[in-house]
C-alpha positions as CSV (number, residue, x, y, z in Angstrom):
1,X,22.7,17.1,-11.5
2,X,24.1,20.5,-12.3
3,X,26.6,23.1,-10.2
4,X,23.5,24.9,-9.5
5,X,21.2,22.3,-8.3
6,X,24.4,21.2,-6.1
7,X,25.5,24.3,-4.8
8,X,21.0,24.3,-3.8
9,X,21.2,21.7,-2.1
10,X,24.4,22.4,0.1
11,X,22.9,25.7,0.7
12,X,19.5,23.9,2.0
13,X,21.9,21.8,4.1
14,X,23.7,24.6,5.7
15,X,20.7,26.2,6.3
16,X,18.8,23.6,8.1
17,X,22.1,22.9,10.2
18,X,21.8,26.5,11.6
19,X,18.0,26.2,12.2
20,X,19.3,23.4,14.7
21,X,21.8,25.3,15.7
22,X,19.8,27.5,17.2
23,X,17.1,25.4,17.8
24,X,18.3,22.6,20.1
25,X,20.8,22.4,22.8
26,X,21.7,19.1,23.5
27,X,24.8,17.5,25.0
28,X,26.1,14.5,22.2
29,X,23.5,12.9,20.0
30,X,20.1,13.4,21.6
31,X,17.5,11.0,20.2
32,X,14.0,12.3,20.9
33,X,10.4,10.4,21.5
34,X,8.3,9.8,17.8
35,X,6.3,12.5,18.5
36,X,7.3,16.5,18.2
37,X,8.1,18.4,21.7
38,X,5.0,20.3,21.4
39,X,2.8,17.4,21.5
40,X,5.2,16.2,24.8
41,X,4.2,19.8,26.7
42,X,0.1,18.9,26.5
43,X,-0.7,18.2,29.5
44,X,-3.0,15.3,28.8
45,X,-1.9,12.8,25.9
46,X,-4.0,10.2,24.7
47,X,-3.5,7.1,23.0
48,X,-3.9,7.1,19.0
49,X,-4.9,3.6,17.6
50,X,-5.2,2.8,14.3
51,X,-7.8,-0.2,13.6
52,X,-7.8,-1.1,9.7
53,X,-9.6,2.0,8.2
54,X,-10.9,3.2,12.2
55,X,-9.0,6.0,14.2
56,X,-9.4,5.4,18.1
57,X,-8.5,7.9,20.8
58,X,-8.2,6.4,24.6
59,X,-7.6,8.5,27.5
60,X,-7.7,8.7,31.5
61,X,-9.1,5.7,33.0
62,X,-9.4,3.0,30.5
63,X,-5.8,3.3,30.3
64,X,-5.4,2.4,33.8
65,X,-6.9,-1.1,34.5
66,X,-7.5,-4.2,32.0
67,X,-10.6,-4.7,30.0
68,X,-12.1,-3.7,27.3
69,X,-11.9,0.1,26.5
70,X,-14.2,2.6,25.8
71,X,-12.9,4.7,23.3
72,X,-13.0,8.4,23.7
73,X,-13.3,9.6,20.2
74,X,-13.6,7.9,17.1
75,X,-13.2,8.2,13.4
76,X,-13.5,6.3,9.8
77,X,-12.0,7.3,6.6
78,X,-14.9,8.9,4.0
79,X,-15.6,5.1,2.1
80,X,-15.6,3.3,5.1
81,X,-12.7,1.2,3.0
82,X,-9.5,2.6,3.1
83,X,-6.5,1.4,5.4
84,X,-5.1,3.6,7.3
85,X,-1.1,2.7,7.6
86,X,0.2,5.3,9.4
87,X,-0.1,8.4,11.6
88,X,1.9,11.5,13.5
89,X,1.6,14.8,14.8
90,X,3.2,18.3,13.6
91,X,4.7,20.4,16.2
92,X,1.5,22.1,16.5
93,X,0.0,19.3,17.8
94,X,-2.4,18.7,14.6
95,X,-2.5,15.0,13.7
96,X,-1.5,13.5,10.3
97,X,-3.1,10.5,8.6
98,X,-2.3,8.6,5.6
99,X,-4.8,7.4,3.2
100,X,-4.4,5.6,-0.3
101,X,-2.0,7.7,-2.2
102,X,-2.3,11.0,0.1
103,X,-2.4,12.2,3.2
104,X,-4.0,14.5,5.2
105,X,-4.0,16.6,8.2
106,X,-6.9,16.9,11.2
107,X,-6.7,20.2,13.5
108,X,-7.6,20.4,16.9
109,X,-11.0,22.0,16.0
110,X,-11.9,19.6,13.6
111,X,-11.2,16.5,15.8
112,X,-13.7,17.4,18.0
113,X,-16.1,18.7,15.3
114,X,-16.1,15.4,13.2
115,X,-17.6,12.5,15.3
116,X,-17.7,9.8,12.5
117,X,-16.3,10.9,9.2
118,X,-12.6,12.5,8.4
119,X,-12.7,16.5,7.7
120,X,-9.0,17.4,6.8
121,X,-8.0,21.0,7.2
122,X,-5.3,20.1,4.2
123,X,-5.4,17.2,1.8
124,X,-2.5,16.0,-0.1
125,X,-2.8,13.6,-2.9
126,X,0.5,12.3,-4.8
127,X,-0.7,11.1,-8.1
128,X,1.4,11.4,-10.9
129,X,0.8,13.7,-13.6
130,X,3.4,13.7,-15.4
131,X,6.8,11.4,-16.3
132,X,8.5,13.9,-13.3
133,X,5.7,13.3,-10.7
134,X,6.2,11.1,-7.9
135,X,3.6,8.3,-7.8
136,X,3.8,6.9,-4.1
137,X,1.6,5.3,-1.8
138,X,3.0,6.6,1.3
139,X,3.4,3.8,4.0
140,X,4.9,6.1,7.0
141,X,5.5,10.2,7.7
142,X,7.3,11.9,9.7
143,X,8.0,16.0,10.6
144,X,11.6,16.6,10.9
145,X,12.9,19.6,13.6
146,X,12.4,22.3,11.0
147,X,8.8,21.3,10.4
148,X,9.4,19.5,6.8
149,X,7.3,16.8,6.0
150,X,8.7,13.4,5.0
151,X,6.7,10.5,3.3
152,X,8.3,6.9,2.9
153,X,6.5,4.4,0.3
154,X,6.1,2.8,-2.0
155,X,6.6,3.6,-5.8
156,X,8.3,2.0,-8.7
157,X,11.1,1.7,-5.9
158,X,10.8,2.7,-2.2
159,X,10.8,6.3,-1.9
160,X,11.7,9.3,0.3
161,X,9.9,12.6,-0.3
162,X,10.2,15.9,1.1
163,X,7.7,18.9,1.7
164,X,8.4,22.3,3.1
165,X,5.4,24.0,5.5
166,X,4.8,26.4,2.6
167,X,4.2,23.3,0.3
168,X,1.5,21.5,2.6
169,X,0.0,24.8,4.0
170,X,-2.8,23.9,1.3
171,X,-4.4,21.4,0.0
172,X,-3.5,19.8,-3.5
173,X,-0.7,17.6,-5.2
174,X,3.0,20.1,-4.5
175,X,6.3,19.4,-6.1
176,X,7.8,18.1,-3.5
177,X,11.3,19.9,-2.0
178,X,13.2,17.0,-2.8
179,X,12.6,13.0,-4.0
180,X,15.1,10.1,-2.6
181,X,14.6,6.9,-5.0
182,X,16.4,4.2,-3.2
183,X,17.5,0.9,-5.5
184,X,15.8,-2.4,-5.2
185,X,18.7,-4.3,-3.8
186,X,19.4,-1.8,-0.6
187,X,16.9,-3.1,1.6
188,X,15.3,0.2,2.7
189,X,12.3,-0.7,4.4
190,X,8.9,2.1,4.1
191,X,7.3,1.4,7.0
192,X,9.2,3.6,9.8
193,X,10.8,6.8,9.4
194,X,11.4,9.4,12.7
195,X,13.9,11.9,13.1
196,X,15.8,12.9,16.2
197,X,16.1,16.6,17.9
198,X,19.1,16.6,16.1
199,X,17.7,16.6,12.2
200,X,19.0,13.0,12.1
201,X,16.7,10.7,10.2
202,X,16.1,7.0,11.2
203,X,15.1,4.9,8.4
204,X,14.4,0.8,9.0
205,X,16.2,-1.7,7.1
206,X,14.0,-4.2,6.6
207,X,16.9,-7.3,5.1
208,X,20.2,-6.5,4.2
209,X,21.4,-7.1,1.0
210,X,24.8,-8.5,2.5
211,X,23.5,-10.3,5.4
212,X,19.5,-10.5,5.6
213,X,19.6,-8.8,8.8
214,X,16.9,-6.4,10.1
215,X,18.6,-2.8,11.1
216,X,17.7,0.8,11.9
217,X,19.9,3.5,10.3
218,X,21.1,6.6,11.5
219,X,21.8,9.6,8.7
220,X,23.0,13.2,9.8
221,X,21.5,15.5,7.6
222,X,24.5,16.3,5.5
223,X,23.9,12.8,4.8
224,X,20.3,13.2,3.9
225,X,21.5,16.0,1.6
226,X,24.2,13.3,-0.3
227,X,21.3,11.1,-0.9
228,X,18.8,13.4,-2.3
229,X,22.0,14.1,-4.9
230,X,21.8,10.7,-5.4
231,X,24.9,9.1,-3.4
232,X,24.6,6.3,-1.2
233,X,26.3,7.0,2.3
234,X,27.8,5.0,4.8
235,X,24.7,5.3,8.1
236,X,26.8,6.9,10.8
237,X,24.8,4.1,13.3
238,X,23.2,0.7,12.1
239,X,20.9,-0.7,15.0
240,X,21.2,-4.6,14.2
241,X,17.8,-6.4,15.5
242,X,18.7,-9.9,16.8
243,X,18.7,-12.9,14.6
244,X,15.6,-14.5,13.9
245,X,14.1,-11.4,13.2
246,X,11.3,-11.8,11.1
247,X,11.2,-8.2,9.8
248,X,11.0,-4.6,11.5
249,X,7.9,-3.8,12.5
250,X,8.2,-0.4,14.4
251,X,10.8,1.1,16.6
252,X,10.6,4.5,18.7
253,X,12.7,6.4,21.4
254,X,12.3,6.9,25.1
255,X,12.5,10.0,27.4
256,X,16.5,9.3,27.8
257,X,17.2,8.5,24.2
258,X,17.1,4.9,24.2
259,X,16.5,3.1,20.6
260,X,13.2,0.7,21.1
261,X,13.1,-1.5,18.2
262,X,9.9,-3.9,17.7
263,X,10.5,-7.0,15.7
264,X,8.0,-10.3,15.1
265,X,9.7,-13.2,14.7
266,X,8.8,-17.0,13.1
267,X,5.8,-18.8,13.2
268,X,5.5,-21.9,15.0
269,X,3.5,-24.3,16.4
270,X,0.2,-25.8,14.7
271,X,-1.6,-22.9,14.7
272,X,1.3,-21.0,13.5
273,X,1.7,-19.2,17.1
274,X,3.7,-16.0,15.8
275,X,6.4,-14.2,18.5
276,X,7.7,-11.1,19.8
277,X,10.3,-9.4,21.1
278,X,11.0,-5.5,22.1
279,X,15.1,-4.5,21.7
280,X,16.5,-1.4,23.8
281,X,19.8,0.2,22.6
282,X,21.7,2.4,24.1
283,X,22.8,4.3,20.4
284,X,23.9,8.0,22.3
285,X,27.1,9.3,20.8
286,X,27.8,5.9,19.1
287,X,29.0,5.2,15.4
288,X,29.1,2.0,13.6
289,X,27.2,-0.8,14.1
290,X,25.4,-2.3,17.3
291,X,24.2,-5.6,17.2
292,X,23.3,-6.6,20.7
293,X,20.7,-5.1,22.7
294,X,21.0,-3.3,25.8
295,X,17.5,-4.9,27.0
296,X,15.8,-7.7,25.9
297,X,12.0,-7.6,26.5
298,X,10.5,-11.3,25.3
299,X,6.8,-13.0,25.5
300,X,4.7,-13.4,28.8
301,X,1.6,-15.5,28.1
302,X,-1.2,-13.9,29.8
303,X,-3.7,-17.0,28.4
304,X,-3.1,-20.1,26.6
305,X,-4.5,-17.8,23.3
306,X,-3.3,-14.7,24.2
307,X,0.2,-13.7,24.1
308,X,1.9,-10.1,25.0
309,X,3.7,-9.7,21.9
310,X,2.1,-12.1,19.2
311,X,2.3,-10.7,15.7
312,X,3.1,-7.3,17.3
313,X,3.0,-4.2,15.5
314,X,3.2,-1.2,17.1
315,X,5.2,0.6,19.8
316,X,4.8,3.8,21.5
317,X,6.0,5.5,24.9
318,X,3.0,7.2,27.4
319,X,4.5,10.3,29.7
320,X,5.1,8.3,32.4
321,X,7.6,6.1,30.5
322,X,4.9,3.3,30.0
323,X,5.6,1.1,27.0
324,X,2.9,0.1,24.9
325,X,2.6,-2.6,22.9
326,X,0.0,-3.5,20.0
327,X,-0.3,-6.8,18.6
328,X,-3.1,-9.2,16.5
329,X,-3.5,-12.8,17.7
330,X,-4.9,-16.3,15.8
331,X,-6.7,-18.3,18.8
332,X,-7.2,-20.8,16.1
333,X,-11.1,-20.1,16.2
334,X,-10.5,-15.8,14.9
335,X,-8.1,-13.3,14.8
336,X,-8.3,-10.9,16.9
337,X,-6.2,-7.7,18.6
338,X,-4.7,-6.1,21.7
339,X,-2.8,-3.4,23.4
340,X,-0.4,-4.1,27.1
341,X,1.4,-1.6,28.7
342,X,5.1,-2.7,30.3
343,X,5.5,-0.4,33.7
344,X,9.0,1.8,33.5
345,X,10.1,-0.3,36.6
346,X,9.4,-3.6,34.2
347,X,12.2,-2.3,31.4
348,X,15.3,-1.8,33.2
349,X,16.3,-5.6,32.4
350,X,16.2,-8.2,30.4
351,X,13.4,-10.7,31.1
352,X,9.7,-11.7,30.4
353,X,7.7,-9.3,32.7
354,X,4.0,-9.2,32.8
355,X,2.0,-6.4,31.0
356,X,0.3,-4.8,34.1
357,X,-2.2,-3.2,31.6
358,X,-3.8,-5.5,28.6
359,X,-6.7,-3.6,26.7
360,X,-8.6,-6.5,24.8
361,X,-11.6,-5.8,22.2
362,X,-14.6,-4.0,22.9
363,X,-16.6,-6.0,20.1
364,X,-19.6,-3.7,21.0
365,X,-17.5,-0.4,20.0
366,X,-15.5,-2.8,17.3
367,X,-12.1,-1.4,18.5
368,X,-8.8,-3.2,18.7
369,X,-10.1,-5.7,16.3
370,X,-6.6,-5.2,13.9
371,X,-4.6,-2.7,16.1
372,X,-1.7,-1.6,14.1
373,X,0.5,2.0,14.8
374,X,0.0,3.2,17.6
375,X,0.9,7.1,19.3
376,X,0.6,9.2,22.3
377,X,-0.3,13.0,21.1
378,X,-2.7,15.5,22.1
379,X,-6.3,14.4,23.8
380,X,-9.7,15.7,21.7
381,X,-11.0,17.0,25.4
């Protein structure tokens, strides 16, 4: 890399450190929710499922009792085909979606114009051109304070890409602002990304190289800035999941800053029964490495074939501090999906509480089938 292209970047960094500056006012490290602070002022949130290559929007009641929801606004993608791995909002409230090797963004208006088919605003597709050109099939996004984009996938090597507002303003395939190739043997996982009020970006480890252990990593963004120069920095935190960890599958914030990390764990059992468990950590203003949880939220069976946290997958905080939780389940017959809702009073210790909320599928509607990410943003209505 040249002086120039160094001095760039250390001039991007200073800038975007000022932006903050300005920006937030926080007292130590301040961890925010998964979503931006303009989709936590709406008024009324609804829940964002994602079911295979389906879009689902619940609201108001049927996220008060048990049952079967109704949804209250539903999409496909355009071939009926596509996945759908991952989703967010921008800090205008506009919601993101990834398909195949894009992604692409749905505004207010639009949502509640399109009743069946996607109609993006802006469509980005990231197909390589030439032997310079990224070619990634993004896995997870993310908006960072200053309203960048960020895509984690999948490539020749996992990789972190970066796109200005003036670069996904319009539609097409952009340069991005900046490209972080990470090596095979580091472990960096492409299916969570978020970033903090503070700019700093939380990437999931999926196994350690040195140990095999599952982790979330903390990097300031003068750290982000080393890495897009190619270095390899020391995480200022490393959130540790507990052993028997099969794998990370989501992790997200609460309303005081707390670290949630979601993690399956081994099959057992004939019917190879997977398990659950939900971590809390208290990471403000630490450094280093934390390895036991604060809280530890493990399985309550609700039925002899439905468990609150088998094969779970997704993890998201309502307004009222609610946890949800989205998981598939084999009842040895089919496989099937469902969403539970821990109470704020049911997290304060460790233990095996009861969901008091368990949304099961409405086959008539066929929702919650696969339930994977899951968010709270903006209702349609």
């Amino acid at each position: 890399m040249t002086t120039d292209m160094v001095q760039q970047r250390i001039r991007r960094t200073i800038t975007l450190a000022a932006v903050l500056a300005t920006t937030f006012i926080y007292a130590g490290p301040c961890q925010s929710q998964a979503y931006p602070a303009a989709a936590q002022k709406t008024k009324s949130q609804g829940l964002w499922v994602i079911n295979f290559n389906f879009l689902d929007e619940f609201q108001g009641e049927s996220l008060k009792k048990s049952g079967e929801p109704r949804e209250t606004f539903g999409l496909t993608s355009a071939d009926g085909s596509s996945s759908i791995p991952n989703l967010t909002f921008d800090h205008a409230g506009n919601l993101w979606v990834i398909f195949g090797t894009g992604v692409g963004e749905l505004t207010r208006n639009e949502l509640s114009t399109s009743k069946r088919r996607f109609r993006f605003h802006v469509q980005l597709s990231f197909v390589a051109t030439g032997a310079a050109d990224p070619y990634i099939f993004p896995s997870t996004l993310a908006f960072d304070p200053a309203g960048n984009l960020w895509l984690a996938g999948i490539a020749p090597q996992s990789t972190l890409i970066e796109f200005t507002p003036d670069q996904w303003a319009t539609s097409g395939n952009p340069t991005p602002a900046s490209t972080t190739n990470f090596p095979g043997d580091s472990g960096i996982g492409s299916r969570s990304i978020l970033f903090d009020s503070a700019g700093d970006l939380w990437l999931a480890i999926q196994y350690s190289a040195s140990d095999n252990s599952v982790a979330v990593n903390e990097y300031t963004p003068a750290q982000i800035a080393e890495m897009q120069m190619g270095a390899s920095p020391t995480p200022t935190l490393t959130v540790k999941a507990g052993p028997g960890s099969d794998g990370l599958s989501a992790f997200t914030f609460d309303r005081s800053g707390n670290l949630w990390i979601l993690v399956p764990t081994t099959e057992s059992g004939a019917n190879l029964v997977y398990g659950g468990l939900v971590e809390m950590f208290n990471v403000a203003g630490k450094t280093g490495t934390l390895s036991q949880p604060d809280i530890l939220i493990s399985p309550a069976g609700i039925s002899s074939t439905n468990q609150s946290m088998d094969r779970p997958n997704g993890l998201a905080f309502d307004d009222q501090g609610g946890l949800w939780v989205s998981s598939d389940i084999s009842s040895g017959r089919y496989d099937t999906g469902f969403i539970v809702r821990y109470a704020p009073n049911q997290l304060t210790t460790s233990g095996s509480p009861v969901p008091r909320v368990v949304l099961t599928p409405n086959h008539k509607g066929s929702n919650l089938d696969y339930p994977a990410p899951i968010i709270f943003g903006p209702t349609v209505n």
